[in-house]
C-alpha positions in Angstrom: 0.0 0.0 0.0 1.8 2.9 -0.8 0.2 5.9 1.1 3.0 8.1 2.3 4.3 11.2 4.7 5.8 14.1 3.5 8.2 15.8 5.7 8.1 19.6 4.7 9.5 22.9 6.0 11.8 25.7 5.2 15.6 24.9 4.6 17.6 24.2 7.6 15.4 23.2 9.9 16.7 19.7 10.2 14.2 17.7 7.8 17.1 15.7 6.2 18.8 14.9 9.8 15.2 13.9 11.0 14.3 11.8 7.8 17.8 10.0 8.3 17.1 8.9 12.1 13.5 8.0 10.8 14.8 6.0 7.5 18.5 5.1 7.8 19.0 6.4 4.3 22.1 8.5 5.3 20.3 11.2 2.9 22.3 14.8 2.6 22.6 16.6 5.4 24.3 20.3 4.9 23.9 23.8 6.5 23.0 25.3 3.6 19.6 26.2 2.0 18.4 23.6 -0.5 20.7 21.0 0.2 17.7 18.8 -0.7 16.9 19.2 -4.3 15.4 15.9 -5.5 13.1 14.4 -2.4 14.4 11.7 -0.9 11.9 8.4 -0.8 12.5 5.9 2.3 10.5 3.4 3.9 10.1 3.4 7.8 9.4 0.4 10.1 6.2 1.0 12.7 7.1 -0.2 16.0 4.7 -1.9 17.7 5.3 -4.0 21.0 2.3 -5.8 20.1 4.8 -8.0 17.7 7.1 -8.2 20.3 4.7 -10.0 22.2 3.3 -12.2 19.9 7.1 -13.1 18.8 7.8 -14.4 22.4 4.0 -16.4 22.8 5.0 -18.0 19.0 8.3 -18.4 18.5 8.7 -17.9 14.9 11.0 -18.7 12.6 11.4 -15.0 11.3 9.1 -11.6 11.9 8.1 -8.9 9.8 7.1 -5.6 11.0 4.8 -2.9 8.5 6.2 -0.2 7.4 5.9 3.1 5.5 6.7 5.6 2.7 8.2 8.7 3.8 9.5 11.6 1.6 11.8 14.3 2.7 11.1 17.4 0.2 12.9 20.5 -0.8 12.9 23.3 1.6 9.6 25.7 0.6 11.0 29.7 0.6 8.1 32.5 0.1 7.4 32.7 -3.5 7.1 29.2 -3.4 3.5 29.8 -4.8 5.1 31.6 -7.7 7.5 29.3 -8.7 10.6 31.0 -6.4 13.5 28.7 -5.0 12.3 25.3 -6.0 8.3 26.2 -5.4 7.0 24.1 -8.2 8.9 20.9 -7.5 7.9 21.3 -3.9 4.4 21.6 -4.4 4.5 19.0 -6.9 6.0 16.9 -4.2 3.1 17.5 -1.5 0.2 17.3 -3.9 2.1 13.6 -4.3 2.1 12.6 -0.5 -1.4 11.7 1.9 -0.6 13.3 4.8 2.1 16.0 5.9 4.8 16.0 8.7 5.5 19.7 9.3 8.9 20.4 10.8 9.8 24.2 12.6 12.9 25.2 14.0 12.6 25.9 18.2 16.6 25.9 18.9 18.9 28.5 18.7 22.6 28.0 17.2 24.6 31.1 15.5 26.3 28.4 13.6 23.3 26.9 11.9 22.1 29.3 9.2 18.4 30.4 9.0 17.0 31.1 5.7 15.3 34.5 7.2 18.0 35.2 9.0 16.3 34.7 12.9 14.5 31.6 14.3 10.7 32.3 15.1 8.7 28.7 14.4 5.0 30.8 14.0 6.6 32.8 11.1 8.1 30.2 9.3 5.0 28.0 9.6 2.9 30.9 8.6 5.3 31.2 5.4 4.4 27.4 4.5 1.1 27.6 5.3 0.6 30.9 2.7 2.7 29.3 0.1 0.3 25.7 0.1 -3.1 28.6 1.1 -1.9 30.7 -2.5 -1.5 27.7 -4.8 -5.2 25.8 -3.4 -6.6 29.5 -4.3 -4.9 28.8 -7.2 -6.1 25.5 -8.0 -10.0 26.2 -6.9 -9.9 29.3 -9.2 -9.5 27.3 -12.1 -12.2 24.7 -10.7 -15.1 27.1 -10.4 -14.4 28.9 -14.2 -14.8 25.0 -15.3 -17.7 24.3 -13.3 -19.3 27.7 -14.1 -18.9 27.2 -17.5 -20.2 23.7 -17.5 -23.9 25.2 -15.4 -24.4 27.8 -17.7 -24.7 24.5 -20.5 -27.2 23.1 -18.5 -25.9 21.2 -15.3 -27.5 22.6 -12.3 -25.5 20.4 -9.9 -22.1 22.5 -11.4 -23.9 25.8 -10.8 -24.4 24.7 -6.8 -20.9 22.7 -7.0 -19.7 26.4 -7.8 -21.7 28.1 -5.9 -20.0 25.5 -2.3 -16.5 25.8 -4.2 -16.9 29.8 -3.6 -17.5 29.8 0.2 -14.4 27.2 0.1 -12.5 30.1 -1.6 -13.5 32.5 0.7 -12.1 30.3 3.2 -8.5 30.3 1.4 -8.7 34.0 1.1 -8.9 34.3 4.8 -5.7 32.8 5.3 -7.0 29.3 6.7 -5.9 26.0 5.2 -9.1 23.7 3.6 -8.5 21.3 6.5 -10.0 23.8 9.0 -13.3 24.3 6.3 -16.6 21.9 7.5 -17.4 19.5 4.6 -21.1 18.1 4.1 -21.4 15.3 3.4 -23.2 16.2 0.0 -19.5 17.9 -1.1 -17.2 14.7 0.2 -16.6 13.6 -3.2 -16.3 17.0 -5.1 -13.6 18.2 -2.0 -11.6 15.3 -2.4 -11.3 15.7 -6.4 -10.0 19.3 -5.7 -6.3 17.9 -4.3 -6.1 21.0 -2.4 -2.7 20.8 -0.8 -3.9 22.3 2.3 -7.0 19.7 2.9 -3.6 16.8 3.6 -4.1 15.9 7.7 -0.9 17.4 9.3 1.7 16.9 12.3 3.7 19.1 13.5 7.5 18.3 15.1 9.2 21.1 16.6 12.8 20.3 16.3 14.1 21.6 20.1 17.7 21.5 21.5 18.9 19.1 23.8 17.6 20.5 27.1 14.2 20.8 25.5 13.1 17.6 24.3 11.0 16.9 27.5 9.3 20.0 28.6 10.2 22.4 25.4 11.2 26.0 25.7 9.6 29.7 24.8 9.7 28.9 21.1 7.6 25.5 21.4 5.3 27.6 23.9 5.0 30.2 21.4 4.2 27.6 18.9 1.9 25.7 20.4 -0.2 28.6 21.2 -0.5 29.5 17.4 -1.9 26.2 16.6 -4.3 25.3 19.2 -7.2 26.0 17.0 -6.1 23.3 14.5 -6.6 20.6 16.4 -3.2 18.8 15.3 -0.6 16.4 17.2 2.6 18.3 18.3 5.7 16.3 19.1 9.4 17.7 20.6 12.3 16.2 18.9 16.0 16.6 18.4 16.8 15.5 15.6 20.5 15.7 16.4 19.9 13.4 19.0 17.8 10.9 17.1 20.5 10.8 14.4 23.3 10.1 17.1 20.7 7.2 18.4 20.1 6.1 14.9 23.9 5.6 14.6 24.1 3.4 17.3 25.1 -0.4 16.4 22.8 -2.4 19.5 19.4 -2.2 20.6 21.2 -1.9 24.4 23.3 0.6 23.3 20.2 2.3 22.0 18.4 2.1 25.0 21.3 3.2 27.3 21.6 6.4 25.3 17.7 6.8 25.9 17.6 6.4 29.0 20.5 8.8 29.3 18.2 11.3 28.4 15.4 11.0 30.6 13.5 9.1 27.7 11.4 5.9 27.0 12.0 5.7 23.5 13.0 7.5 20.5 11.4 10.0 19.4 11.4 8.8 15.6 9.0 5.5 17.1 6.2 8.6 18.3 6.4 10.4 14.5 5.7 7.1 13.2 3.1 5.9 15.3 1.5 9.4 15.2 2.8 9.6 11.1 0.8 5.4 11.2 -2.6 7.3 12.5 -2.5 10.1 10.6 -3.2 8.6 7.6 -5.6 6.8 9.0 -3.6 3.1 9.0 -4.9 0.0 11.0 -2.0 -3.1 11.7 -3.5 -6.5 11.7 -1.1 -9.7 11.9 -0.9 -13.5 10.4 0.9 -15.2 13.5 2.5 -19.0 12.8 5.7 -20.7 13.7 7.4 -20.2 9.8 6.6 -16.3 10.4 4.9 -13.7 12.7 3.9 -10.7 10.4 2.4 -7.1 10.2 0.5 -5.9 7.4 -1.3 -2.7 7.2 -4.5 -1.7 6.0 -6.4 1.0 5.8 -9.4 1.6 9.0 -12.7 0.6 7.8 -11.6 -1.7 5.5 -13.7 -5.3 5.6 -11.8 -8.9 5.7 -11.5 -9.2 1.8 -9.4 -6.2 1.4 -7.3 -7.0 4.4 -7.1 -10.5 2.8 -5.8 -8.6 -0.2 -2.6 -7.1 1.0 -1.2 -10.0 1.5 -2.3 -11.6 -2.3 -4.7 -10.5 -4.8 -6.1 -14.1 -5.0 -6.7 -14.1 -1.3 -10.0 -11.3 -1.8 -10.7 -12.4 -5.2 -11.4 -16.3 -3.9 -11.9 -14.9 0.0 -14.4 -17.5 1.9 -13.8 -17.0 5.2 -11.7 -15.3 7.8 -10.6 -16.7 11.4 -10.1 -13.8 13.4 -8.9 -13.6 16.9 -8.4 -10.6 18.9 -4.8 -9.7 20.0 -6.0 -9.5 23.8 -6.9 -12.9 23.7 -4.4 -14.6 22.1 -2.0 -13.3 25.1 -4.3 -14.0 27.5 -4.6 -17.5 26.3 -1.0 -17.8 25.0 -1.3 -19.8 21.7 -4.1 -20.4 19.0 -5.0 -23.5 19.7 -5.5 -22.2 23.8 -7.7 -19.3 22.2 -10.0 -21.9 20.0 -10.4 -24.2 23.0 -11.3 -21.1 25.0 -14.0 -20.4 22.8 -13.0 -17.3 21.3 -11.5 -17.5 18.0 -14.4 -15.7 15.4 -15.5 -16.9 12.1 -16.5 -13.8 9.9 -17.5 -13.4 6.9 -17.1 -11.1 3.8 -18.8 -7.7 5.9 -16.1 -8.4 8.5 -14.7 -5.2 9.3 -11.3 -5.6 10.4 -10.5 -3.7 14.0 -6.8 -2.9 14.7 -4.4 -5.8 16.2 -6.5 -8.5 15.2 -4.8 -12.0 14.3 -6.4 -13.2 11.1 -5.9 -16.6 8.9 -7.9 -16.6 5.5 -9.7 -19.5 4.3 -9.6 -18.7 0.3 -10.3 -20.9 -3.2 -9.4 -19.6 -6.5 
């Protein structure tokens, strides 16, 4: 399934150093503005301790976590909307992604350059959010002169499509991004077909200094404030830190350095998780001694299309699935404890899978 996060921002605010502890992918790092021309595409493993568990209950002979696409894109300068810096490949790039992580700078260092010359996180969020407001205004423009043109031929569901597509435009035009507009139900369909880039779900990761990870500092207050009407997950990070963790050879070694720190985990494992949710993912597994596995589906997806991820011929020839609930399965300890027990399910085709359940598929083709 390839649904993936964008990490955006301006230059130098530690996007590539974040999407290296997140990926791995040793992707260019530089203090200098646009050191990321072309965007960088990696995948990401979701941790989930629920695997963990069902690893030491099974004993497998291998395990395979989910993962996800991330893409770290070109710094955005204002102008963007117009083309300035590397604008168009940038918006190109988000109008490619499903959901947006959204990285501002809340640590001062005189030898890290800043692209305006000072660090304020509330400006240079207000820059990217003007840039992404200027091209949907842009974009919707174009969509009502269509639509327009198409009522005055005859269809009188264009001339009320352009008529809900104005009060969205007024929206724009008052500096607020599409994902703060309330969509009827009636205009699901015609929002969605609009790709407005401001309409993608977003999280925001405040990269902090060392000393601010836990608590924050003024910046991250300042921040925080700014955003409290959106309604959107904010996470500290250093992403100094998590590079210097994603270095690290061991898993104790790893945890040493966490702990160090005052922390519980890395930070990258909370944008994941939080990156997992906000495109709306679900994790359901296939647990047996040759292989303990993850796959991900989307939430409100029914047993045929989970059946699916796995192969095509699964849904097309889907019978039957055997579905037992995570919470069970450690509270009995094994499959076999769980069917004795009385509490594996047999569901059907209108089965709609619920996250961490343990699924086998009964299929013919």
């Amino acid at each position: 399934m390839a649904l993936q996060c964008g990490i955006v921002g301006l230059p130098n605010v530690g996007k590539s150093t974040l999407f290296n502890a997140l990926t791995s992918a040793k992707a260019l790092a530089a203090n200098y503005p646009f050191a990321t021309k072309e965007p960088n595409l990696g995948m990401i493993v979701v941790p989930d301790e629920r695997l963990d568990k069902l690893e030491e209950l099974v004993s497998p002979q291998r395990v395979l976590p989910t993962s996800v696409e991330i893409l770290d894109i070109a710094g955005l300068i204002k102008g963007a909307s117009k083309g300035e810096g590397l604008g168009n490949q940038f918006l190109a790039n988000i109008r490619e992604v499903d959901a947006i992580i959204h990285v501002v700078r809340c640590f001062i260092d005189d030898n890290i350059l800043h692209v305006d010359g000072s660090v304020d996180p509330v400006r240079d969020k207000e820059i990217i959010d003007l840039e992404l407001i200027f091209k949907d205004m842009e974009t919707l423009e174009k969509r009502i002169d269509k639509l327009k043109k198409t009522a005055k031929s005859g269809s009188k569901d264009d001339g009320i499509n352009a008529e809900w597509a104005e009060k969205l435009l007024k929206h724009l035009e008052s500096e607020k991004p599409a994902r703060s507009f309330e969509v009827d139900e009636a205009f699901q369909e015609l929002y969605k077909d609009f790709y407005l880039l401001t309409s993608k779900p977003v999280l925001y990761v405040c990269n902090v200094d060392e000393a601010s990870v836990i608590n924050g500092n003024d910046l991250t207050s300042r921040f925080i404030e700014s955003v409290k009407g959106e309604n959107a997950e904010i996470l500290f990070i250093c992403a100094g830190i998590e590079a210097e963790i994603a270095e690290l050879e061991s898993k104790d070694e790893r945890m040493e350095f966490i702990e160090a720190m005052g922390l519980e985990e890395p930070g990258v494992n909370k944008i994941i998780r939080s990156a997992y949710k906000l495109l709306s993912l679900y994790t359901y597994f296939t647990a047996g001694v040759k292989e303990v596995r993850a796959w991900t589906i989307k939430k409100g997806w029914k047993a045929p299309q989970a059946a699916g991820v796995i192969h095509t011929d699964f849904e097309k020839g889907f019978i039957r699935a055997e579905v037992i609930k995570y919470n069970d399965f450690i509270k009995y300890g094994s499959e076999n404890a769980v069917k004795e027990a009385g509490k594996m399910g047999v569901e059907g085709k209108e089965y709609v899978v619920e996250d961490g359940d343990i699924m086998h598929f009964r299929f013919n083709v």
